[in-house]
Chimera marker file (.cmm) of the C-alpha trace (Angstrom):
<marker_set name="trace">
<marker id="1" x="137.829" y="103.202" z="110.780" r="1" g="1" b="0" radius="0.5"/>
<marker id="2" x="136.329" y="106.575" z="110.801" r="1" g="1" b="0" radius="0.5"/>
<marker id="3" x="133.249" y="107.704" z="109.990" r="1" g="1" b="0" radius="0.5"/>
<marker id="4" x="134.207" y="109.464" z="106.810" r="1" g="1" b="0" radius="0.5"/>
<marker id="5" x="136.066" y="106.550" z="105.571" r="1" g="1" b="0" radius="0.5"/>
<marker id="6" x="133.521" y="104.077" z="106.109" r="1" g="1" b="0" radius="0.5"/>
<marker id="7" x="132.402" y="102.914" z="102.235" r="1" g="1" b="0" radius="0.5"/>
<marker id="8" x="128.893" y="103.700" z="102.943" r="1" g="1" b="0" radius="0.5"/>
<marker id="9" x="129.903" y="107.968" z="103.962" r="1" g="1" b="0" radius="0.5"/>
<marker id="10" x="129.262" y="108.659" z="100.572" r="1" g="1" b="0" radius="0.5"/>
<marker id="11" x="126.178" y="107.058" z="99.875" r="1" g="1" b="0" radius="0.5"/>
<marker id="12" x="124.628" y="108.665" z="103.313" r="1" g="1" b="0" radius="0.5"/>
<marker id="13" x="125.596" y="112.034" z="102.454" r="1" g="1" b="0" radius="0.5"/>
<marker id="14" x="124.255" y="112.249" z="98.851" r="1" g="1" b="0" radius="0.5"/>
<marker id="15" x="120.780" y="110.776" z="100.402" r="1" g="1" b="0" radius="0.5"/>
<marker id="16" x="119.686" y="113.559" z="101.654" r="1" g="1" b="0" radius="0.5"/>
<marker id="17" x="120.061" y="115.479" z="98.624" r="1" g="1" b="0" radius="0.5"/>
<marker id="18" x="118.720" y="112.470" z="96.731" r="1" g="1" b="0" radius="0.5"/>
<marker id="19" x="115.537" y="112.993" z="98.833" r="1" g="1" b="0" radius="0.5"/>
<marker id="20" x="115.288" y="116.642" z="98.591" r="1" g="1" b="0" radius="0.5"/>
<marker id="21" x="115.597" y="116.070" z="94.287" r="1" g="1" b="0" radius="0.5"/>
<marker id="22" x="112.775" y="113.130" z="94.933" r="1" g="1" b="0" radius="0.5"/>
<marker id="23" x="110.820" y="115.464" z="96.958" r="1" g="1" b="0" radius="0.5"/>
<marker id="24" x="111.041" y="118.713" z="94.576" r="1" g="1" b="0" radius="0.5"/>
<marker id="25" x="109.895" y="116.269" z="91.488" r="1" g="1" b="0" radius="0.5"/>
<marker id="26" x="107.583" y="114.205" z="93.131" r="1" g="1" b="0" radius="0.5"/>
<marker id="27" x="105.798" y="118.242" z="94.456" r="1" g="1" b="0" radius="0.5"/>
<marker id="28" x="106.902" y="119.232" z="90.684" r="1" g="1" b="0" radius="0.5"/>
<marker id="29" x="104.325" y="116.146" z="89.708" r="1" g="1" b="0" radius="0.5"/>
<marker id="30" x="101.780" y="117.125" z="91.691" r="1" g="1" b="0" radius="0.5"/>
<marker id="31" x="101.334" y="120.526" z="90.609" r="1" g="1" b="0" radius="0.5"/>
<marker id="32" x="101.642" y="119.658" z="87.423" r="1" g="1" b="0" radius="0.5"/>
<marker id="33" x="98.451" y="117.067" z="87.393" r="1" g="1" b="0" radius="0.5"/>
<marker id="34" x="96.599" y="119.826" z="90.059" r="1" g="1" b="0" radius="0.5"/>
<marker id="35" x="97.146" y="122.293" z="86.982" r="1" g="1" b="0" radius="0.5"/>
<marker id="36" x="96.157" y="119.687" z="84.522" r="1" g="1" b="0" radius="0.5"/>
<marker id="37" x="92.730" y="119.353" z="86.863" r="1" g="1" b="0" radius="0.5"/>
<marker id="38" x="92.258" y="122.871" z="87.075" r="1" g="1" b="0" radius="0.5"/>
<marker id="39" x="92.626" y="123.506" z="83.355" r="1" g="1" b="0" radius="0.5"/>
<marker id="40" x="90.403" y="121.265" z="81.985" r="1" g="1" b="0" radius="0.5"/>
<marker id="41" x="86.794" y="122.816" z="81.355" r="1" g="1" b="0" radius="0.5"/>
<marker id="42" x="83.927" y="121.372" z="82.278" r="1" g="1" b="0" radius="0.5"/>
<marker id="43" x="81.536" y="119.035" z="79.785" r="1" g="1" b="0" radius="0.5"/>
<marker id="44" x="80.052" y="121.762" z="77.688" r="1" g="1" b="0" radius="0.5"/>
<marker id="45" x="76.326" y="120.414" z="78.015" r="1" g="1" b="0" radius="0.5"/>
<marker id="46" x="74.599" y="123.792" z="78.218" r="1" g="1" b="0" radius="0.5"/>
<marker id="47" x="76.264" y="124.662" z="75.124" r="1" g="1" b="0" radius="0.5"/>
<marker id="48" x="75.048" y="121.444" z="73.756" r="1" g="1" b="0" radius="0.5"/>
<marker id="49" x="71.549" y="122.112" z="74.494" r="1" g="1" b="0" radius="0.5"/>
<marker id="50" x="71.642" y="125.086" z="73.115" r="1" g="1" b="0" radius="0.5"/>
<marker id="51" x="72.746" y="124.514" z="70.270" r="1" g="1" b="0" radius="0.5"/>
<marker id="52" x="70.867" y="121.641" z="70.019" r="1" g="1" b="0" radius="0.5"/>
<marker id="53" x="67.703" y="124.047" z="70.090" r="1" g="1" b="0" radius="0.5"/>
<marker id="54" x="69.146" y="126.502" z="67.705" r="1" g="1" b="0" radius="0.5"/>
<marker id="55" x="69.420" y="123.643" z="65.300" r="1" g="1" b="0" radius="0.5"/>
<marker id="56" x="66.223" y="122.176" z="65.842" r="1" g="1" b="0" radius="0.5"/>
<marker id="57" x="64.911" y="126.142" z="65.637" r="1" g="1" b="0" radius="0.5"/>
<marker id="58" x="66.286" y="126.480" z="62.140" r="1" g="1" b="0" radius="0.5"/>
<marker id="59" x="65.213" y="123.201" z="60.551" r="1" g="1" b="0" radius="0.5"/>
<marker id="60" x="61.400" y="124.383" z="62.302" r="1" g="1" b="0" radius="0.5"/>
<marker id="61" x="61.873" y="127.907" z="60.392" r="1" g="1" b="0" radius="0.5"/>
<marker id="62" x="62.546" y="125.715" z="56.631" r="1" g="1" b="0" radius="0.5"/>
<marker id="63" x="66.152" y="125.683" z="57.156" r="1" g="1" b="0" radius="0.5"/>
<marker id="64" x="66.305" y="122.020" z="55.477" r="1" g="1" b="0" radius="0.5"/>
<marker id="65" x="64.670" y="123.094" z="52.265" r="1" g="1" b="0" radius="0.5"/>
<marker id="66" x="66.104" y="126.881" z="52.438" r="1" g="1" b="0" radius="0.5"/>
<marker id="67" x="69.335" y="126.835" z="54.184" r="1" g="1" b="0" radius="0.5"/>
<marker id="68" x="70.238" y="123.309" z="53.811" r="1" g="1" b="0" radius="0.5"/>
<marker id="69" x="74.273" y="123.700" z="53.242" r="1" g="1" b="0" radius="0.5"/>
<marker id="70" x="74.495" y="125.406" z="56.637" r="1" g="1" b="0" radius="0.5"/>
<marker id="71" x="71.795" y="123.063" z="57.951" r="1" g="1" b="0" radius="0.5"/>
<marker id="72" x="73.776" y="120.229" z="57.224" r="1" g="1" b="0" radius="0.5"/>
<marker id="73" x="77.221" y="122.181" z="58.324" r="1" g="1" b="0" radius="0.5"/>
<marker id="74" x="75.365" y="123.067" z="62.123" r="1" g="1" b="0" radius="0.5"/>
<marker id="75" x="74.123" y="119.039" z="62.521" r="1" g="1" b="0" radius="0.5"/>
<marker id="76" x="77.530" y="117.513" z="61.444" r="1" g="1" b="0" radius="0.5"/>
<marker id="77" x="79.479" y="120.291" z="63.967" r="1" g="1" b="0" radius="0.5"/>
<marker id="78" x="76.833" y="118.887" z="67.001" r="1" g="1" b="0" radius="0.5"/>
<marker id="79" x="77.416" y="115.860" z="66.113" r="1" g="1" b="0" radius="0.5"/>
<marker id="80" x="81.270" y="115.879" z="66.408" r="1" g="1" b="0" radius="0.5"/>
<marker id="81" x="80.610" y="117.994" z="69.804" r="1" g="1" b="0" radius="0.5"/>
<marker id="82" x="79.149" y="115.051" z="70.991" r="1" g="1" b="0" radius="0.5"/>
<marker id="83" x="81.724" y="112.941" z="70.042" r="1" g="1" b="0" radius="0.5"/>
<marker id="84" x="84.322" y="115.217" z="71.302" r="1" g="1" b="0" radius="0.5"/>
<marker id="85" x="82.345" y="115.571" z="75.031" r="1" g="1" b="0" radius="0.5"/>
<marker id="86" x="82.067" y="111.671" z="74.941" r="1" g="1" b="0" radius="0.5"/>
<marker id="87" x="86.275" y="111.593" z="74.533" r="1" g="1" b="0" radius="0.5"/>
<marker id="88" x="86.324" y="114.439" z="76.894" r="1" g="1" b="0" radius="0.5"/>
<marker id="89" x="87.948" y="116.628" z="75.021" r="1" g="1" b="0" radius="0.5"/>
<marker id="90" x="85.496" y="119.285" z="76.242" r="1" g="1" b="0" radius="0.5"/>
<marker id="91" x="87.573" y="122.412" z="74.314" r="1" g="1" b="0" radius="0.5"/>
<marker id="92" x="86.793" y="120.597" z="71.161" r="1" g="1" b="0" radius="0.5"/>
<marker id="93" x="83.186" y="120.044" z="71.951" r="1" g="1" b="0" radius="0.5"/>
<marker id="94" x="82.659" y="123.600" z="72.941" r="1" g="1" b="0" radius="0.5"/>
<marker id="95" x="84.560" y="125.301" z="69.963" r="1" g="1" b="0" radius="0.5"/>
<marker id="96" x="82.195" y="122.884" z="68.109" r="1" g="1" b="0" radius="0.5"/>
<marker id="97" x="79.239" y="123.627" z="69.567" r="1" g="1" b="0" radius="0.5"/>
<marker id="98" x="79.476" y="127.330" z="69.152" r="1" g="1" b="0" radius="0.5"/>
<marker id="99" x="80.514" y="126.978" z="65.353" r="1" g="1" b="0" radius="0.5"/>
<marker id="100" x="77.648" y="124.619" z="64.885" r="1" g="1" b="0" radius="0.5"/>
<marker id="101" x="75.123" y="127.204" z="67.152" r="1" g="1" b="0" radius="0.5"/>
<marker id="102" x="76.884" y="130.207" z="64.684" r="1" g="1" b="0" radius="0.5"/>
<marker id="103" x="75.486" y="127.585" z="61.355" r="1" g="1" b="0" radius="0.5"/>
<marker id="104" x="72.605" y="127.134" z="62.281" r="1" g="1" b="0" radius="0.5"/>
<marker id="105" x="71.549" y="130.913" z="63.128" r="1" g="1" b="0" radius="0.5"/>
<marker id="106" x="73.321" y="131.592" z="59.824" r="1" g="1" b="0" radius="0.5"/>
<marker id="107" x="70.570" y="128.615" z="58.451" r="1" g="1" b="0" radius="0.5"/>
<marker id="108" x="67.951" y="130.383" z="60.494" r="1" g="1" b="0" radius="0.5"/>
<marker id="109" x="68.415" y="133.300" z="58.735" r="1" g="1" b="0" radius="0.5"/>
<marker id="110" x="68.993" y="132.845" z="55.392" r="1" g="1" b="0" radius="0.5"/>
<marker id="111" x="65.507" y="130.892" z="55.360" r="1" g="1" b="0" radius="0.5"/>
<marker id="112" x="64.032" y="133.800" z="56.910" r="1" g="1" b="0" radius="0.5"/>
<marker id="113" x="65.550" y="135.930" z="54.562" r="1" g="1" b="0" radius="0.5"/>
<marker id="114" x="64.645" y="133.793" z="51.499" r="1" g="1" b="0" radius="0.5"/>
<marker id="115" x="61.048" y="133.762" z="52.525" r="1" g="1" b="0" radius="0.5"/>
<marker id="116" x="61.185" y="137.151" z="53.114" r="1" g="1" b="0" radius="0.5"/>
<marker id="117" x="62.352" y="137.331" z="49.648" r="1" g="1" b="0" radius="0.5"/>
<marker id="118" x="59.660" y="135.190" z="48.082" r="1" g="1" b="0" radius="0.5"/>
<marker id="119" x="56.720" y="137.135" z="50.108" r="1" g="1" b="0" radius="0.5"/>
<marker id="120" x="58.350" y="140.511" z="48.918" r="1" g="1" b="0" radius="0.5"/>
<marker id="121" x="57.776" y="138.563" z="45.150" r="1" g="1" b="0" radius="0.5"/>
<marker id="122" x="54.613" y="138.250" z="46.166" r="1" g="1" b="0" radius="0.5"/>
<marker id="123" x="53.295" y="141.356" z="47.000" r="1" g="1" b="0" radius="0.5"/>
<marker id="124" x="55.250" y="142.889" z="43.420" r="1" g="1" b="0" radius="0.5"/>
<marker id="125" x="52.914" y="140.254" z="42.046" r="1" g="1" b="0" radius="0.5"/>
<marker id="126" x="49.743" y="140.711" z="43.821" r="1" g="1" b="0" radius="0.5"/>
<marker id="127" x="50.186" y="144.860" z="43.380" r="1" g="1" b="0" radius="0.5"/>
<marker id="128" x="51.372" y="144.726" z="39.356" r="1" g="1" b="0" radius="0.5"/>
<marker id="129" x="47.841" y="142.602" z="38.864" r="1" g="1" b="0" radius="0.5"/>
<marker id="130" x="45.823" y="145.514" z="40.905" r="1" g="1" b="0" radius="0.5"/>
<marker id="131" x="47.882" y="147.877" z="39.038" r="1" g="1" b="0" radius="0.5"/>
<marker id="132" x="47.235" y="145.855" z="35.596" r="1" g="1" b="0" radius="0.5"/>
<marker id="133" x="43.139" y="145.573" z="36.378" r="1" g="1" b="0" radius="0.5"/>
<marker id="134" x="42.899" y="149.376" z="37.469" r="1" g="1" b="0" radius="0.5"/>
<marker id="135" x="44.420" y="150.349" z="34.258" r="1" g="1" b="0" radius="0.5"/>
<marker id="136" x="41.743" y="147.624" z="32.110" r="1" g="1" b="0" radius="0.5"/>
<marker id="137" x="38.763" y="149.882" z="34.045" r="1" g="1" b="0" radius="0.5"/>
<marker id="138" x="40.190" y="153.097" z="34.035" r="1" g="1" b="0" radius="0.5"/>
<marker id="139" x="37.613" y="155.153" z="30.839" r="1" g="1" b="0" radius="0.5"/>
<link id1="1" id2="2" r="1" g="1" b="0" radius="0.2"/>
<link id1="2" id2="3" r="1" g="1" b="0" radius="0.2"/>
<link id1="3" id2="4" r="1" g="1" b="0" radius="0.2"/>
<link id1="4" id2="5" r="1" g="1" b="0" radius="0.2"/>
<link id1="5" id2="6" r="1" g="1" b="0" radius="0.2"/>
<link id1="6" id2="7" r="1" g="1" b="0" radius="0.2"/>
<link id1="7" id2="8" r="1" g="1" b="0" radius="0.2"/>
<link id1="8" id2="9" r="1" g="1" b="0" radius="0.2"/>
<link id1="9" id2="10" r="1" g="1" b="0" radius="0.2"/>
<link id1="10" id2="11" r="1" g="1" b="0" radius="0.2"/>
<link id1="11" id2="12" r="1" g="1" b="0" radius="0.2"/>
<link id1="12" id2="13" r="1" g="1" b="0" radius="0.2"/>
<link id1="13" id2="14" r="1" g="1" b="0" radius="0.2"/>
<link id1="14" id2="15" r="1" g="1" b="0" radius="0.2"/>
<link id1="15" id2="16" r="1" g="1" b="0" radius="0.2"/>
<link id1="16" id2="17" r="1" g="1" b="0" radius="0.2"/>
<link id1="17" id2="18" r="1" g="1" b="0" radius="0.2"/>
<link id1="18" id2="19" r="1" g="1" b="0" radius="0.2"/>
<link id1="19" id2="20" r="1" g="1" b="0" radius="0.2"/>
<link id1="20" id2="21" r="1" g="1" b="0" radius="0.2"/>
<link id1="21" id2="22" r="1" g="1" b="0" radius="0.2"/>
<link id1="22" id2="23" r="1" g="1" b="0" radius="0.2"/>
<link id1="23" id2="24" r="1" g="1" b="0" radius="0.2"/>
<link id1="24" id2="25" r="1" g="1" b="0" radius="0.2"/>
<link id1="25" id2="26" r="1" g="1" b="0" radius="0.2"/>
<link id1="26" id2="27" r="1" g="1" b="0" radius="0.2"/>
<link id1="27" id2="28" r="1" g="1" b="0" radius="0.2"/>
<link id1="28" id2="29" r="1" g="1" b="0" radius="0.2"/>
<link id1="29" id2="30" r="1" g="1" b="0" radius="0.2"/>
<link id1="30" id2="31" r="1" g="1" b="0" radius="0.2"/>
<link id1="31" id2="32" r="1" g="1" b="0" radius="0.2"/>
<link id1="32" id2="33" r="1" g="1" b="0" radius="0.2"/>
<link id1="33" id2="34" r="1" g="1" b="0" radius="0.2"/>
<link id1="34" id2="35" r="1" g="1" b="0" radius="0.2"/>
<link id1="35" id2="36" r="1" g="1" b="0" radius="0.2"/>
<link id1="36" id2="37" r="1" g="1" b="0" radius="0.2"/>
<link id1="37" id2="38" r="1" g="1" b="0" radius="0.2"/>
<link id1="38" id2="39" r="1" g="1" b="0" radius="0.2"/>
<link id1="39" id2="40" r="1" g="1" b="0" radius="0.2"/>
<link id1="40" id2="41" r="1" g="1" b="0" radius="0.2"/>
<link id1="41" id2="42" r="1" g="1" b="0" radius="0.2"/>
<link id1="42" id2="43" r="1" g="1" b="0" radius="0.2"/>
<link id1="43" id2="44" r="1" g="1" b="0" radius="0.2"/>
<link id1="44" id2="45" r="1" g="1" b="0" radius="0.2"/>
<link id1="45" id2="46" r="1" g="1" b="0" radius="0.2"/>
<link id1="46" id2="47" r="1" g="1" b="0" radius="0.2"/>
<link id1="47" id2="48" r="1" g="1" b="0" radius="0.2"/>
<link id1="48" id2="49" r="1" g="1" b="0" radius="0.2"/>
<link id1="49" id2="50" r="1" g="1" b="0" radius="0.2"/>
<link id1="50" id2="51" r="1" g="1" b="0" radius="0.2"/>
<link id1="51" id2="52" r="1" g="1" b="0" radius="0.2"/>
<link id1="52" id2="53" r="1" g="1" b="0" radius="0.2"/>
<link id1="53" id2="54" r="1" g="1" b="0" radius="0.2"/>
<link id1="54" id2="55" r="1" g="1" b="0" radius="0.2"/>
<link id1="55" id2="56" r="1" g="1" b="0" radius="0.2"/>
<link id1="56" id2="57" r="1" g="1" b="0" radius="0.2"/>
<link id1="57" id2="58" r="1" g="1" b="0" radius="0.2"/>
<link id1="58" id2="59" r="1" g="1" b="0" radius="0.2"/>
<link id1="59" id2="60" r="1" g="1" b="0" radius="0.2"/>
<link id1="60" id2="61" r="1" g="1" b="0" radius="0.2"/>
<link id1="61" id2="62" r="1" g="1" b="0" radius="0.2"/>
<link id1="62" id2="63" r="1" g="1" b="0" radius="0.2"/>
<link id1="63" id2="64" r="1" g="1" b="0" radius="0.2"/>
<link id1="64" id2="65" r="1" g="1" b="0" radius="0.2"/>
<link id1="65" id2="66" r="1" g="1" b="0" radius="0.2"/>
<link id1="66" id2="67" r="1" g="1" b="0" radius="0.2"/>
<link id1="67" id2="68" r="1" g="1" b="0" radius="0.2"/>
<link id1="68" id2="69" r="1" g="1" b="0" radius="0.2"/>
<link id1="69" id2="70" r="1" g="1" b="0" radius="0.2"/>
<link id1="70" id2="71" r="1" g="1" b="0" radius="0.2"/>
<link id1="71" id2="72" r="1" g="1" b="0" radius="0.2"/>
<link id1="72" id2="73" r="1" g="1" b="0" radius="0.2"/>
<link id1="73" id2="74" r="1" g="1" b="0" radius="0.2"/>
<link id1="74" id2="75" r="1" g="1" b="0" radius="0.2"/>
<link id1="75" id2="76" r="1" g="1" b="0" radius="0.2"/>
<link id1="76" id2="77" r="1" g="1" b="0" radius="0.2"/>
<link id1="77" id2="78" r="1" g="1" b="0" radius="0.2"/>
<link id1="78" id2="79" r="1" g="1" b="0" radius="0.2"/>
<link id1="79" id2="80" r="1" g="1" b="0" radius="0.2"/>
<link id1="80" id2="81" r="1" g="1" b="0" radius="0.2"/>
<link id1="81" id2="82" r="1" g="1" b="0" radius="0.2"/>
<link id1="82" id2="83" r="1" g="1" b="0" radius="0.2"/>
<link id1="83" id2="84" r="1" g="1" b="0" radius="0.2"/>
<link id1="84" id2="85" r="1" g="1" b="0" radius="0.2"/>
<link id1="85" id2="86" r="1" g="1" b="0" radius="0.2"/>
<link id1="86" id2="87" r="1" g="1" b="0" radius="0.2"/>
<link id1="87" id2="88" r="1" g="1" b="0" radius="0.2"/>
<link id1="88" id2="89" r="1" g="1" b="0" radius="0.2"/>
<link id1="89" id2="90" r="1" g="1" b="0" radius="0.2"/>
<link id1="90" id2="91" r="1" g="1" b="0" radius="0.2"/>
<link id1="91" id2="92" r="1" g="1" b="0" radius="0.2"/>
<link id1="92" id2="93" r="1" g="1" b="0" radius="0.2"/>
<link id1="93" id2="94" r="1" g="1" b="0" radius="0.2"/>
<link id1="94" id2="95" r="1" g="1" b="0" radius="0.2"/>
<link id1="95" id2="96" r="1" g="1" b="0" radius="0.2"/>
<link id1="96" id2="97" r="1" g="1" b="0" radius="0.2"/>
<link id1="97" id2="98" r="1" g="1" b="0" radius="0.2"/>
<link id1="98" id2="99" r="1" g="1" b="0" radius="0.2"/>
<link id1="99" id2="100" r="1" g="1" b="0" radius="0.2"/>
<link id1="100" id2="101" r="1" g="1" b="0" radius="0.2"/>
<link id1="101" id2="102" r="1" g="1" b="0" radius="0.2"/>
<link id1="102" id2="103" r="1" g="1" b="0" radius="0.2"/>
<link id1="103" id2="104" r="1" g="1" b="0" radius="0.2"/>
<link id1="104" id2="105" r="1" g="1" b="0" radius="0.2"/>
<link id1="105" id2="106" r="1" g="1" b="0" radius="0.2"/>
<link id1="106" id2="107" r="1" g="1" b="0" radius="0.2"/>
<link id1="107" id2="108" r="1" g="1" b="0" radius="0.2"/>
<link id1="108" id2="109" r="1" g="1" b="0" radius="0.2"/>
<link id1="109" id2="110" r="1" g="1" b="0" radius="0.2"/>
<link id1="110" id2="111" r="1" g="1" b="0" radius="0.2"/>
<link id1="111" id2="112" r="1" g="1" b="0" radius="0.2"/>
<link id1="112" id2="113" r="1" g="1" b="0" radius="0.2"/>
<link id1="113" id2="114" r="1" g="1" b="0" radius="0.2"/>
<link id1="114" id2="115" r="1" g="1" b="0" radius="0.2"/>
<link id1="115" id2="116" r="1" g="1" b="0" radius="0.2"/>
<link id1="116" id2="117" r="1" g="1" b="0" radius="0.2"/>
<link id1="117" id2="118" r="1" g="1" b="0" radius="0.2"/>
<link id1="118" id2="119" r="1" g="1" b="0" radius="0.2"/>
<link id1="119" id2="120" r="1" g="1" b="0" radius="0.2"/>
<link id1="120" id2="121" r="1" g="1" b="0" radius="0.2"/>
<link id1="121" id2="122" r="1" g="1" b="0" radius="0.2"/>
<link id1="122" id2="123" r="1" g="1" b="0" radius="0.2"/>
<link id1="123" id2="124" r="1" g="1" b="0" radius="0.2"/>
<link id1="124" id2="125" r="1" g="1" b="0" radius="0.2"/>
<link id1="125" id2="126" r="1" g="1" b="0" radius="0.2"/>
<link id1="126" id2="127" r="1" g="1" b="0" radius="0.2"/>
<link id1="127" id2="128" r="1" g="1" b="0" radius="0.2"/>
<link id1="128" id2="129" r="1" g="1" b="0" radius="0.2"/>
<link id1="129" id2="130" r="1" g="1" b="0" radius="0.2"/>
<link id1="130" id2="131" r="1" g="1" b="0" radius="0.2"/>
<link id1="131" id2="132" r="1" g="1" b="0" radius="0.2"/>
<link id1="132" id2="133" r="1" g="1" b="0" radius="0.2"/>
<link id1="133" id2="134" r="1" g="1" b="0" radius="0.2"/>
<link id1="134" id2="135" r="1" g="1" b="0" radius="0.2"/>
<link id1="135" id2="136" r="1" g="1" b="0" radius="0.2"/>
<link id1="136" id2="137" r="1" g="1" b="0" radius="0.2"/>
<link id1="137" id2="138" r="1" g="1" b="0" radius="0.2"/>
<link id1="138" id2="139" r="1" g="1" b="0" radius="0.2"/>
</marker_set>
């Protein structure tokens, strides 16, 4: 019997190639999952805290009693950051936390601006009475 006519030749000769495919998928694999690793951002937790302070900044400023639709918009976003760090789905939690940051300056500011409003109603007030009583003393 010769070697190329023994029933196992064919077996023996695809192995190697066999081991080369087995080697290129199992390095395929491994790139892949590095890549996977090496794509995946870190917990957003500074992001969290800071939006965490913007939020607590706007409900300190009146937000709750001025603003409270974009309040309420800027606590519900945190909240479902948190719940997206906790999966670890950390590009969810920090697209979150950056809306939820963005609604609660937005809250910030439109109780700023509707105080600003209501002092700028005051003043009208305040100056139309001064102008009212100089008019009642004027000979």
């Amino acid at each position: 019997m010769t070697p190329s006519s023994h029933p196992n030749a064919a077996r023996r000769a695809a192995l190697p190639a066999t081991s080369r495919q087995l080697g290129a998928v199992l390095a395929f694999a491994v790139a892949a999952v590095l890549a996977a690793c090496a794509s995946t951002p870190p917990p957003p937790t500074e992001q969290i805290a800071v939006t965490t302070a913007a939020v607590a900044n706007a409900a300190a400023q009146g937000a709750q009693e001025l603003s409270p639709a974009e309040l309420g918009l800027a606590r519900d976003k945190l909240r479902r950051a948190n719940l997206a760090m906790a999966a670890q789905d950390n590009e969810q939690a920090m697209r979150l936390a950056q809306q939820a940051q963005l609604d609660a300056q937005l809250s910030q500011a439109k109780a700023n601006s509707a105080k600003a409003r209501r002092a700028a109603e005051e003043v009208e007030a305040a100056s139309r009475a001064l102008r009212e009583e100089m008019s009642r003393k004027a000979p």
